[in-house]
C-alpha positions in Angstrom: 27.5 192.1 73.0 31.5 193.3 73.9 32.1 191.5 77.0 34.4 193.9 79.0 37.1 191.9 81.6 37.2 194.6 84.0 33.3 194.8 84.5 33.6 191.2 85.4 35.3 192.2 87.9 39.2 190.3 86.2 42.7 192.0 86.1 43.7 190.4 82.3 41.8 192.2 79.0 39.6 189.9 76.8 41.4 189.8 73.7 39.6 191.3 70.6 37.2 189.2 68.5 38.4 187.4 65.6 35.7 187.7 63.2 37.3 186.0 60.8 38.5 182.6 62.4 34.8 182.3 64.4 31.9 184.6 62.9 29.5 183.2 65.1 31.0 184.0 68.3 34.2 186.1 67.8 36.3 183.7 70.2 39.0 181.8 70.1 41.2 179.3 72.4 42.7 183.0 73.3 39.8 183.9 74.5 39.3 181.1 76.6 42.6 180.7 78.2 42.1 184.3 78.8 39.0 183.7 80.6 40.4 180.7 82.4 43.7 182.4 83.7 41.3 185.3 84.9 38.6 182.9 86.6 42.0 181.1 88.2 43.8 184.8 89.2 40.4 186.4 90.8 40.3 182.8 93.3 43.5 183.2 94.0 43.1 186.3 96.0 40.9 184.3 98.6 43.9 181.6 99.1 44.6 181.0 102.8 48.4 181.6 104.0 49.7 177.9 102.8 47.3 178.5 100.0 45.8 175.3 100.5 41.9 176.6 100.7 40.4 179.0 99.0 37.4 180.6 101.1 35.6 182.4 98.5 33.0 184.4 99.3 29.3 183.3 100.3 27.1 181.5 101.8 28.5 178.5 103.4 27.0 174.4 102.3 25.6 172.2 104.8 29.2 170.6 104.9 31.0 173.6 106.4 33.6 176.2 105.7 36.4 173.8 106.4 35.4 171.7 103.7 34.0 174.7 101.5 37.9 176.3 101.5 39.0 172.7 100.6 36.3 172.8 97.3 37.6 176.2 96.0 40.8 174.8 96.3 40.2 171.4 94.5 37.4 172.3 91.9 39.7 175.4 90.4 42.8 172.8 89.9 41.6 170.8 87.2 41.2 174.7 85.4 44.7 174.8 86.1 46.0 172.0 84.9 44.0 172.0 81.6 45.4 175.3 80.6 48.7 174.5 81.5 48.6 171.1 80.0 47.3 172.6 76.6 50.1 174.6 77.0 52.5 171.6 77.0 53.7 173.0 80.5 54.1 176.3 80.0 52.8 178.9 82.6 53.3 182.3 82.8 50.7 183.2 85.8 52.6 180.7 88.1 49.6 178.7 88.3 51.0 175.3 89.3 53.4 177.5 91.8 50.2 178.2 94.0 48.4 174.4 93.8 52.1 173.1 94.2 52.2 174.7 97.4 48.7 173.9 98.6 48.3 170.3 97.7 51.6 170.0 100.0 50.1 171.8 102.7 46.6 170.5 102.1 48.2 166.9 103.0 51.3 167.2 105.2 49.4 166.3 108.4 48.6 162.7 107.1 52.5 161.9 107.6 52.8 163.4 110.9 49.2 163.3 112.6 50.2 167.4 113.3 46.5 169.1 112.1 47.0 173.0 111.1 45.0 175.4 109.7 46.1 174.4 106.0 45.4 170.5 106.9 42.3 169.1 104.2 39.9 167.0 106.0 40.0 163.5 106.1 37.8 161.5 103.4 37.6 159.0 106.1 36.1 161.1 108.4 32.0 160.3 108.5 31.1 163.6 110.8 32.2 165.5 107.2 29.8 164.2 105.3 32.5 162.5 102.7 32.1 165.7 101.0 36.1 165.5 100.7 35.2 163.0 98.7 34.2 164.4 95.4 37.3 166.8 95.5 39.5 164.1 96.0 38.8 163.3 92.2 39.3 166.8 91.4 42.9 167.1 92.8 43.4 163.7 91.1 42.9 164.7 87.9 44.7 167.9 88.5 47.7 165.9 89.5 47.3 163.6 86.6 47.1 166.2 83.7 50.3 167.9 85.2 52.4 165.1 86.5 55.6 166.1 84.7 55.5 169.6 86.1 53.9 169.2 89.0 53.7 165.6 91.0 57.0 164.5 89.8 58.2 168.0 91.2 57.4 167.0 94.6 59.7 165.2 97.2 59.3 161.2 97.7 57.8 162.6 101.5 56.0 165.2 99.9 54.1 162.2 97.4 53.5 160.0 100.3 51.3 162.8 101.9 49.4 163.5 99.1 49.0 160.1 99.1 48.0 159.4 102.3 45.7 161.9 102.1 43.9 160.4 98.5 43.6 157.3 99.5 40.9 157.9 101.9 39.0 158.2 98.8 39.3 154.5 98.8 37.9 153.5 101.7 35.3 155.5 102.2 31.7 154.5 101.2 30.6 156.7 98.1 27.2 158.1 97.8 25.4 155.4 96.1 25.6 157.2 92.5 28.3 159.1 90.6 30.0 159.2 93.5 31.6 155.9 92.8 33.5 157.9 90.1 35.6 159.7 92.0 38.1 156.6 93.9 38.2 155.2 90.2 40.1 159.1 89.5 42.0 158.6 92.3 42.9 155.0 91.9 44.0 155.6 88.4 46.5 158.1 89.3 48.1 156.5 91.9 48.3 153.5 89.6 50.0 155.7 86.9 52.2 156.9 89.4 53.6 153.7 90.8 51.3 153.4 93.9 48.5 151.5 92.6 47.7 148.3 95.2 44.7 145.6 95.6 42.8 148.4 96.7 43.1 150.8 93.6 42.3 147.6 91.5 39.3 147.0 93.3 37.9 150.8 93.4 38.3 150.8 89.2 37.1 147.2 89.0 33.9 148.7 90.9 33.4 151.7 89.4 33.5 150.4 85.9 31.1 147.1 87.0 28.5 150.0 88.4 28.5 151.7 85.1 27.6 148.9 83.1 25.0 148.2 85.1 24.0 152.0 85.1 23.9 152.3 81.3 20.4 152.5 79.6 21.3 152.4 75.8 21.0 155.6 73.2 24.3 156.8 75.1 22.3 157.2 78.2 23.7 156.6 81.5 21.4 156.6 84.8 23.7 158.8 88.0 22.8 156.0 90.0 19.7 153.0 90.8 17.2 155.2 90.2 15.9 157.1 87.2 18.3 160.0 87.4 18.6 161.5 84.2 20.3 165.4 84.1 23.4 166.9 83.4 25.1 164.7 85.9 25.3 162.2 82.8 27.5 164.2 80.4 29.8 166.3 83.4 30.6 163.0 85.7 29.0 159.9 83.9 30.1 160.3 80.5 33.3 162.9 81.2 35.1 160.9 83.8 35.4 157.8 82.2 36.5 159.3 79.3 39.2 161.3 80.9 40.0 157.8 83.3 40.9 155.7 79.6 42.6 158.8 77.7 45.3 159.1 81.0 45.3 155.9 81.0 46.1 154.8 77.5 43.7 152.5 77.6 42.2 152.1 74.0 39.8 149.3 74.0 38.2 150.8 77.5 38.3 154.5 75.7 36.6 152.9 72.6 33.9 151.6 74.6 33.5 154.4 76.3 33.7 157.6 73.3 31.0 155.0 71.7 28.7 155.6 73.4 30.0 159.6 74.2 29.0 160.2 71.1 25.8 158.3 70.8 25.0 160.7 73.8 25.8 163.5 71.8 23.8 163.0 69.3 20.6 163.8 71.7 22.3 165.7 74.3 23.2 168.6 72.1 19.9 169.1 70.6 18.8 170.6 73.6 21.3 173.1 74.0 19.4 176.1 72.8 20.2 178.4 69.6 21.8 181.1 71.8 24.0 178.6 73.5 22.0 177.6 76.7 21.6 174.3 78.1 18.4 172.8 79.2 17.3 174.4 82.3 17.0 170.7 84.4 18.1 168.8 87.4 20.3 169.4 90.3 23.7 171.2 90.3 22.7 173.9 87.6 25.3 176.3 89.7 28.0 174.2 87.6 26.4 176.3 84.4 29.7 175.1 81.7 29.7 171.6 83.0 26.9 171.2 80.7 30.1 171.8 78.3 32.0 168.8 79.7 31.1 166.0 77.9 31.0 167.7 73.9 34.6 169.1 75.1 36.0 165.9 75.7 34.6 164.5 72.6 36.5 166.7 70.6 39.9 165.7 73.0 39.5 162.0 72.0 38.0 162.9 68.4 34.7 161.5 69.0 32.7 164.5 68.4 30.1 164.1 65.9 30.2 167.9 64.5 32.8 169.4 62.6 35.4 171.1 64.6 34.4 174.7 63.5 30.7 173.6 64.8 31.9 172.0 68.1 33.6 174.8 68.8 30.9 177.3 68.1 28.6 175.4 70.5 31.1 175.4 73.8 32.0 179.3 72.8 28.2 180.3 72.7 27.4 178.5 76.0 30.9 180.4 77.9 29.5 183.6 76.4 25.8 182.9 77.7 26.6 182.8 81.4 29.1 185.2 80.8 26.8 188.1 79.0 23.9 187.3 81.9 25.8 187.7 85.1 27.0 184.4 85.8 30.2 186.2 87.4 30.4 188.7 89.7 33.6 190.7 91.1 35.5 188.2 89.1 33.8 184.8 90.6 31.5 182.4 89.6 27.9 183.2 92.0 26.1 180.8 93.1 23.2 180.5 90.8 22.0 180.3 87.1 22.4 183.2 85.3 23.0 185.9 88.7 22.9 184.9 91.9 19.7 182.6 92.5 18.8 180.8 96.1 16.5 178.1 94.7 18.6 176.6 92.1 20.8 175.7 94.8 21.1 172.3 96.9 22.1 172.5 100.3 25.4 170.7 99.7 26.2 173.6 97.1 28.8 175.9 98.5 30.7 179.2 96.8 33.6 177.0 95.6 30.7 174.8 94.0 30.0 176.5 90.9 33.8 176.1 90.0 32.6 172.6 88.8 32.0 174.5 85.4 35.7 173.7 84.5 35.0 170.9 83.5 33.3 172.5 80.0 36.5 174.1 79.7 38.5 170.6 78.9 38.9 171.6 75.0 41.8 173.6 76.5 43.8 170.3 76.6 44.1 171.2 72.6 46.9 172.9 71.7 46.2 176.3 69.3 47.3 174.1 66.2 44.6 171.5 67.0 41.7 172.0 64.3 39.1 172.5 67.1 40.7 176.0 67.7 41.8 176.2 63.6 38.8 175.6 61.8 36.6 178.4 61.1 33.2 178.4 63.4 30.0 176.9 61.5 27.1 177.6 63.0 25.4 174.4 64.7 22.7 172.7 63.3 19.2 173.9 64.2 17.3 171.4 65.1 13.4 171.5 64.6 10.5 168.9 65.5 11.0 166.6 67.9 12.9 163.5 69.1 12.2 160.8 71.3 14.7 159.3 73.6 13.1 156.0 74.9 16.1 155.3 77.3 14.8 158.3 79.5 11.2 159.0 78.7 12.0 162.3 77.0 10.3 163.6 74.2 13.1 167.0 73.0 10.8 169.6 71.1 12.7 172.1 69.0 11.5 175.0 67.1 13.0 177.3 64.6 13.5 180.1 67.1 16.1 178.3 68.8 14.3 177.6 71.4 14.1 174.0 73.3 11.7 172.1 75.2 12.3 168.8 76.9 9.1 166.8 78.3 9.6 164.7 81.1 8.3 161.4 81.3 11.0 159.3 82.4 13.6 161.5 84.8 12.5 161.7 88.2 15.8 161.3 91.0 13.9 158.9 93.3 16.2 156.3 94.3 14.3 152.9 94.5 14.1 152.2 98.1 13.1 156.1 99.1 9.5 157.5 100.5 7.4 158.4 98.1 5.6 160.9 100.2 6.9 164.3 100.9 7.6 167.4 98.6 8.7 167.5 95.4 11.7 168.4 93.3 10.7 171.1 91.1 13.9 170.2 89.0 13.0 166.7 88.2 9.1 166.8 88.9 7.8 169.1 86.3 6.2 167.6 83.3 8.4 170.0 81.1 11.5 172.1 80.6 13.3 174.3 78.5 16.3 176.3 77.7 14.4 179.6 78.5 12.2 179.4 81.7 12.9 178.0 84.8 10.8 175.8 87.9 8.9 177.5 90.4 10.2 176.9 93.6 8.5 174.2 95.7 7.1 177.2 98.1 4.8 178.8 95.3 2.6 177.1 92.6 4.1 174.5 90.1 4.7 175.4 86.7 4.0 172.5 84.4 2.1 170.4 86.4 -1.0 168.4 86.5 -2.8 168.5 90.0 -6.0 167.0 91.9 -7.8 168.7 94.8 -7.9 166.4 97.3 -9.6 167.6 101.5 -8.2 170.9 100.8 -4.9 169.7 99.4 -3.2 169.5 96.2 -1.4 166.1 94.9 2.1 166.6 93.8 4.1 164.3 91.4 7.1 162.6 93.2 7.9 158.7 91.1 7.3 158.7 87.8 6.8 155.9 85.7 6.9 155.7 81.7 4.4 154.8 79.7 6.5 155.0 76.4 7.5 157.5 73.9 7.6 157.5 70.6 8.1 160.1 67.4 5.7 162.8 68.3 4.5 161.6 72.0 5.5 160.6 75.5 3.4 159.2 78.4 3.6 158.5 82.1 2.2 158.0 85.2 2.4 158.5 89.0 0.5 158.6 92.5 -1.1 161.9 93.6 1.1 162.5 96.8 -0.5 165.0 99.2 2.6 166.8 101.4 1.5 168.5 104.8 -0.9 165.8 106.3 -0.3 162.6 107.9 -1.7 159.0 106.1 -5.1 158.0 106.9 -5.5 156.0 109.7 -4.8 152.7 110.2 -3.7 153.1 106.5 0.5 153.1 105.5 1.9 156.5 106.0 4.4 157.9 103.3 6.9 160.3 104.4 4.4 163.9 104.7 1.7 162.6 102.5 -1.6 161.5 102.2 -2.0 157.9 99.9 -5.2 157.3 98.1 -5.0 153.9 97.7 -5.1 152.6 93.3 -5.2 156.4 92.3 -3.1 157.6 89.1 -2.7 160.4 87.5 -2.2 159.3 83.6 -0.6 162.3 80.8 0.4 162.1 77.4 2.7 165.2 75.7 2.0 165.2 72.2 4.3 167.9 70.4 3.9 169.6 66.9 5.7 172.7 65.8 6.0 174.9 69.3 2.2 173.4 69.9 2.3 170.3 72.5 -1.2 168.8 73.7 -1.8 167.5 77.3 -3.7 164.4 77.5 -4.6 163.5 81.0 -5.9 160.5 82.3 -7.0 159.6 85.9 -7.8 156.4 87.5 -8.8 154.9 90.8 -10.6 158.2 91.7 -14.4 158.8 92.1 -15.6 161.5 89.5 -15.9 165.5 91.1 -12.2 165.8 91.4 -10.9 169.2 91.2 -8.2 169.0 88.3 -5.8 172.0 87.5 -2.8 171.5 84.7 -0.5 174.7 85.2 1.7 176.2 81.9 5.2 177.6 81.4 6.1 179.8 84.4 6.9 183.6 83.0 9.6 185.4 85.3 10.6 188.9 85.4 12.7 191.1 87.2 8.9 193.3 88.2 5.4 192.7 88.1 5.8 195.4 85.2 7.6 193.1 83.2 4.8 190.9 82.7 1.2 191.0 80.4 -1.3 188.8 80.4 -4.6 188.4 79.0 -7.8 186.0 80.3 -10.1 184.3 78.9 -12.8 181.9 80.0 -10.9 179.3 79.1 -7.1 180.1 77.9 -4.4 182.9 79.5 -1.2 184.4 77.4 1.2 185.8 79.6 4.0 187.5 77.5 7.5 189.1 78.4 9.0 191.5 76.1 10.9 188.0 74.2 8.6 185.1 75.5 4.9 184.1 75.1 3.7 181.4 77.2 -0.4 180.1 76.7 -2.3 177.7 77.9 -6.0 176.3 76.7 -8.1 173.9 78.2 -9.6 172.3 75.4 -11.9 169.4 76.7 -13.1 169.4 80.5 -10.3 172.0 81.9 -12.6 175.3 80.6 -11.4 178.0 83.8 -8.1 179.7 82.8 -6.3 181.5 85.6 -3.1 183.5 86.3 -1.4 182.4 89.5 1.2 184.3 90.8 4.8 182.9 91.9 6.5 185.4 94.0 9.7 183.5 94.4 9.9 183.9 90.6 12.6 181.9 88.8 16.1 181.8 88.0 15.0 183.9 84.9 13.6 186.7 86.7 12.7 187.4 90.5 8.7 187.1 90.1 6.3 184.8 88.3 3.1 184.3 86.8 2.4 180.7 86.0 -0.9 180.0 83.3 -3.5 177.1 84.4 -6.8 175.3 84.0 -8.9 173.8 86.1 -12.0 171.7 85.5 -13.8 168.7 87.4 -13.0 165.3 86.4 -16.0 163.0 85.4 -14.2 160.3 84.1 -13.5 161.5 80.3 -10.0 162.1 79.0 -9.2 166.1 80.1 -7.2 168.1 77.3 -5.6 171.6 77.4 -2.8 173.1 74.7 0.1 174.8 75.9 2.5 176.7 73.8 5.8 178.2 74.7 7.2 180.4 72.0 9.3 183.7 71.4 7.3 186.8 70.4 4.1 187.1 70.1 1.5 183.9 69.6 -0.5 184.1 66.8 -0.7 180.3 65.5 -4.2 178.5 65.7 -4.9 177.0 68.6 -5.4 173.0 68.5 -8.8 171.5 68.5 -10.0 168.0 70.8 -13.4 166.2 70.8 -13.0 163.4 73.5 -15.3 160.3 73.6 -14.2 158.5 77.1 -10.9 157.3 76.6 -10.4 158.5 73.3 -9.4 161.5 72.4 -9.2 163.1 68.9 -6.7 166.1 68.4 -6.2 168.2 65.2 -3.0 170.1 65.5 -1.4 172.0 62.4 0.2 169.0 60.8 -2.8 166.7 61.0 -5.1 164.7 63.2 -4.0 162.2 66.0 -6.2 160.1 67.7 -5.5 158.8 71.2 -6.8 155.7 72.8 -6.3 155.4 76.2 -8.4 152.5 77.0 -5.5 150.4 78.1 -2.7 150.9 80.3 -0.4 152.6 77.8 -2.0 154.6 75.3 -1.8 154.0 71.5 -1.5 157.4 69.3 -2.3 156.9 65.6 -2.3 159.8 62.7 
């Protein structure tokens, strides 16, 4: 597909594709400092009269227009600065001109107490919700990839105000996650710059403690106390301190941290899918190229663990993804996944928000002689089978269609201290995701989900605790929560949410080929327990788009590039098709597969299989004694024993 510049709604004309220097995407670094400049130009025309917001079009966040201009402004600098950076200061669009002029503006008032229209808001300021916050990192690293053209441009006066302004950042209390980030940007700048104090010290010495203390092994990072585990770790917890240690010339802190970049790498990019999209999981999906961050600075420090031409290939796949499916409109990133989209969004997100995907775009800090923009494209590796990553609880199922399937054991974005009542978050909850379908919104039926009936209700699955994983399998557990009545009484209440007190809901993943087997255990519940385990979700834009076909006991539900089926296969024998009407962020209506049985206190077993085309593989086989279940799938028989806390697979 010819991507065409004006129908994006951008004033500069997408180069022509160089077959010859990439064949598996026709782009070069023209092509993205093309797109760049054009993503940076379109902004621009929303630029207040100091030009220190830009109030892009939208719906406003829960923090405000104020602070929404202030975001457009912030997260398109770093853009800005990459690209004239790479450029060794060159800049023919006058793009430092315009954040020259609004940083000034932006911060004046912080040397004269004289608010005006232009003013930023104050990161100190606790009715704003610290949003300020997370841009103050953003203009930090704008100012430090461009110091020689930009901050050393300004007037002594003209420093102290931006100054005045960032430190806020460093005495304000953070969110208590990757938030902490964001003073460790700003304190290493102003250290670079001449301004560093005790209380820059203490904001890196901090941040850098925290991380240590946040790191899981296999190049994992958790975004915080809890089991976080989403994009958040390659565009902020791997990407930042990265970028902190190469400004800084600090080798030995760089050398720990590319380490373990690119021991992160080396899981994280198997589940970008075939056609370049990244797994469709966790909060912030808006950001789209973000997902790009942490590969592109690989290749800035030389830490990546593909050849260039590969690397490359990867990044210029995922750009043309979003790009090819909508992502901008009238020149700007929407707010949403591939078009616009209401339920990927958070309430903090905002229409400067999405500009976060600049930070996929950091392989502009090459030059055009660097090899990463030289070397002609490879195709990435395809990966197929599975891999375990025991650090999260994910099990990553890969097939030879490209496409990518991450089950979720381990990632669930509860902090330790929060109620475990209440609803769910469809884009940590689900037992499994992919680089094709989406989460049903937590107002219609869950997609990939195992349920009880309980007084009319149905449980949800809020803190999730592993079980283990290993090649082939991962397991975990968690409390039926019941949203929309009160506790019993005198029992504890939980947030919304009924508590039945020792009850667990116990499943195993087993994957082989595009096959994976649902093992479900339950404990602490009398037998007669409505059970229903829901399928991959199928969206289209119209009812139309969809086919299905019933039986007793398994439902296909195809789109015209997509089959998605689901089998009971011991005590789960009613199939259904239940309808999503709030669709995805692949399509504007659902149907979602499931089976439902009644539990009697014998392992219950369904097959799902999520593949492109047609299905026409055999379907696996399980005879279930108890706790025991035996499975035959196409590569062999497995036998799982669940008499124990943690099941034991063996085949």
């Amino acid at each position: 597909m010819t991507l065409d510049a004006a129908a994006l709604g951008w004033d500069l004309p997408l180069p022509d594709e160089d077959t010859e220097r990439s064949p598996e995407t026709g782009w070069t670094r023209t092509h993205w400092a093309t797109v760049a400049d054009n993503l940076l130009l379109a902004a621009r025309r929303y630029a207040s009269d100091g030009g220190a917001h830009l109030d892009l079009p939208g719906r406003p966040s829960r923090s405000g227009v104020l602070s929404d201009g202030l975001e457009g402004w912030a997260r398109t600098f770093p853009l800005a600065a990459m690209r004239v950076r790479g450029e060794a200061g060159a800049d023919p669009h006058g793009h430092l001109d315009f954040y020259r002029r609004g940083v000034v503006a932006g911060t004046r008032h912080t040397l004269d107490s004289e608010r005006t229209a232009e003013s930023w808001q104050d990161i100190r300021s606790a009715s704003e919700a610290g949003q300020p916050m997370v841009e103050s990192a953003s203009v930090a690293i704008g100012l430090h990839l461009t110091r020689p053209w930009l901050w050393d441009s300004l007037t002594a006066r003209e420093q102290d105000g931006v100054e005045g302004w960032l430190r806020g950042a460093l005495t304000h209390d953070p969110a208590p996650n990757n938030w902490y980030l964001f003073p460790m940007m700003v304190a290493g700048f102003l250290e670079d710059v001449g301004r560093g104090d005790a209380a820059t010290a203490a904001a890196i010495d901090h941040a850098l403690a925290l991380l240590e203390t946040w790191y899981d092994g296999e190049g994992w990072y958790r975004d915080g106390d809890g089991r976080a585990y989403d994009h958040y770790i390659g565009w902020i917890m791997h990407f930042y301190p990265v970028l902190y240690a190469w400004l800084r010339g600090d080798e030995p802190l760089l050398s720990r941290f590319a380490d373990r970049l690119e021991e992160f790498l080396g899981s994280f990019l198997p589940t970008f899918d075939a056609n370049g999209a990244p797994l469709h999981q966790g909060r912030s999906l808006t950001y789209r190229t973000a997902a790009l961050a942490a590969p592109a600075m690989a290749s800035v420090v030389g830490r990546h663990p593909w050849p260039a031409g590969q690397a490359r290939a990867l990044t210029s796949r995922t750009l043309r993804y979003f790009l090819e499916r909508g992502s901008v409109e009238r020149g700007l990133f929407s707010l949403g996944w591939h078009g616009p989209h209401d339920a990927t969004l958070q309430s903090y997100s905002g229409p400067g928000s999405p500009y976060w995907a600049v930070h996929g775009f950091a392989a502009l800090l090459l030059g055009e002689a660097d090899p990463y923009w030289t070397e002609t494209e490879i195709a990435p590796p395809t990966s197929t089978g599975t891999r375990h990553i025991a650090a999260v609880g994910w099990l990553i199922q890969s097939t030879d269609d490209g496409l990518v399937r991450v089950h979720n054991h381990g990632s669930d974005h509860m902090h330790p201290g929060a109620d475990e009542g209440g609803d769910p978050d469809p884009l940590y909850a689900r037992l499994a995701y992919s680089t094709r379908t989406g989460p049903t919104p937590v107002t219609n039926v869950a997609d990939n989900s195992v349920e009880i009936e309980h007084e009319g209700r149905v449980s949800v699955r809020r803190r999730i605790h592993p079980l283990g994983t290993a090649p082939g399998w991962a397991a975990s557990a968690w409390q039926p929560r019941f949203p929309g009545v009160a506790g019993f009484v005198p029992g504890p209440r939980r947030g919304a949410g009924t508590i039945l007190p020792g009850a667990w809901i116990d499943v195993l993943t087993l994957a082989d080929g595009a096959d994976e087997v649902r093992v479900v255990r339950l404990r602490g519940l009398r037998a007669g327990h409505r059970v229903r385990l829901s399928g991959w979700a199928m969206a289209g834009e119209e009812p139309g788009d969809l086919t299905t076909a019933l039986q007793p006991s398994a439902v296909e539900i195809r789109t015209t590039d997509l089959t998605s089926v689901l089998t009971g296969l011991a005590g789960l024998g009613e199939a259904h098709v239940l309808r999503a009407p709030a669709g995805t962020a692949y399509g504007r209506w659902a149907l979602v597969p499931a089976v439902t049985g009644t539990w009697e206190g014998s392992l219950l077993v369904a097959h799902a299989r999520l593949a492109g085309g047609s299905s026409e593989a055999a379907v696996p086989t399980a005879e279930v004694d108890g706790t025991t279940a035996r499975i035959t799938l196409s590569r062999g028989v497995r036998t799982v024993d669940w008499s124990a806390e943690c099941p034991t697979v063996a085949g």
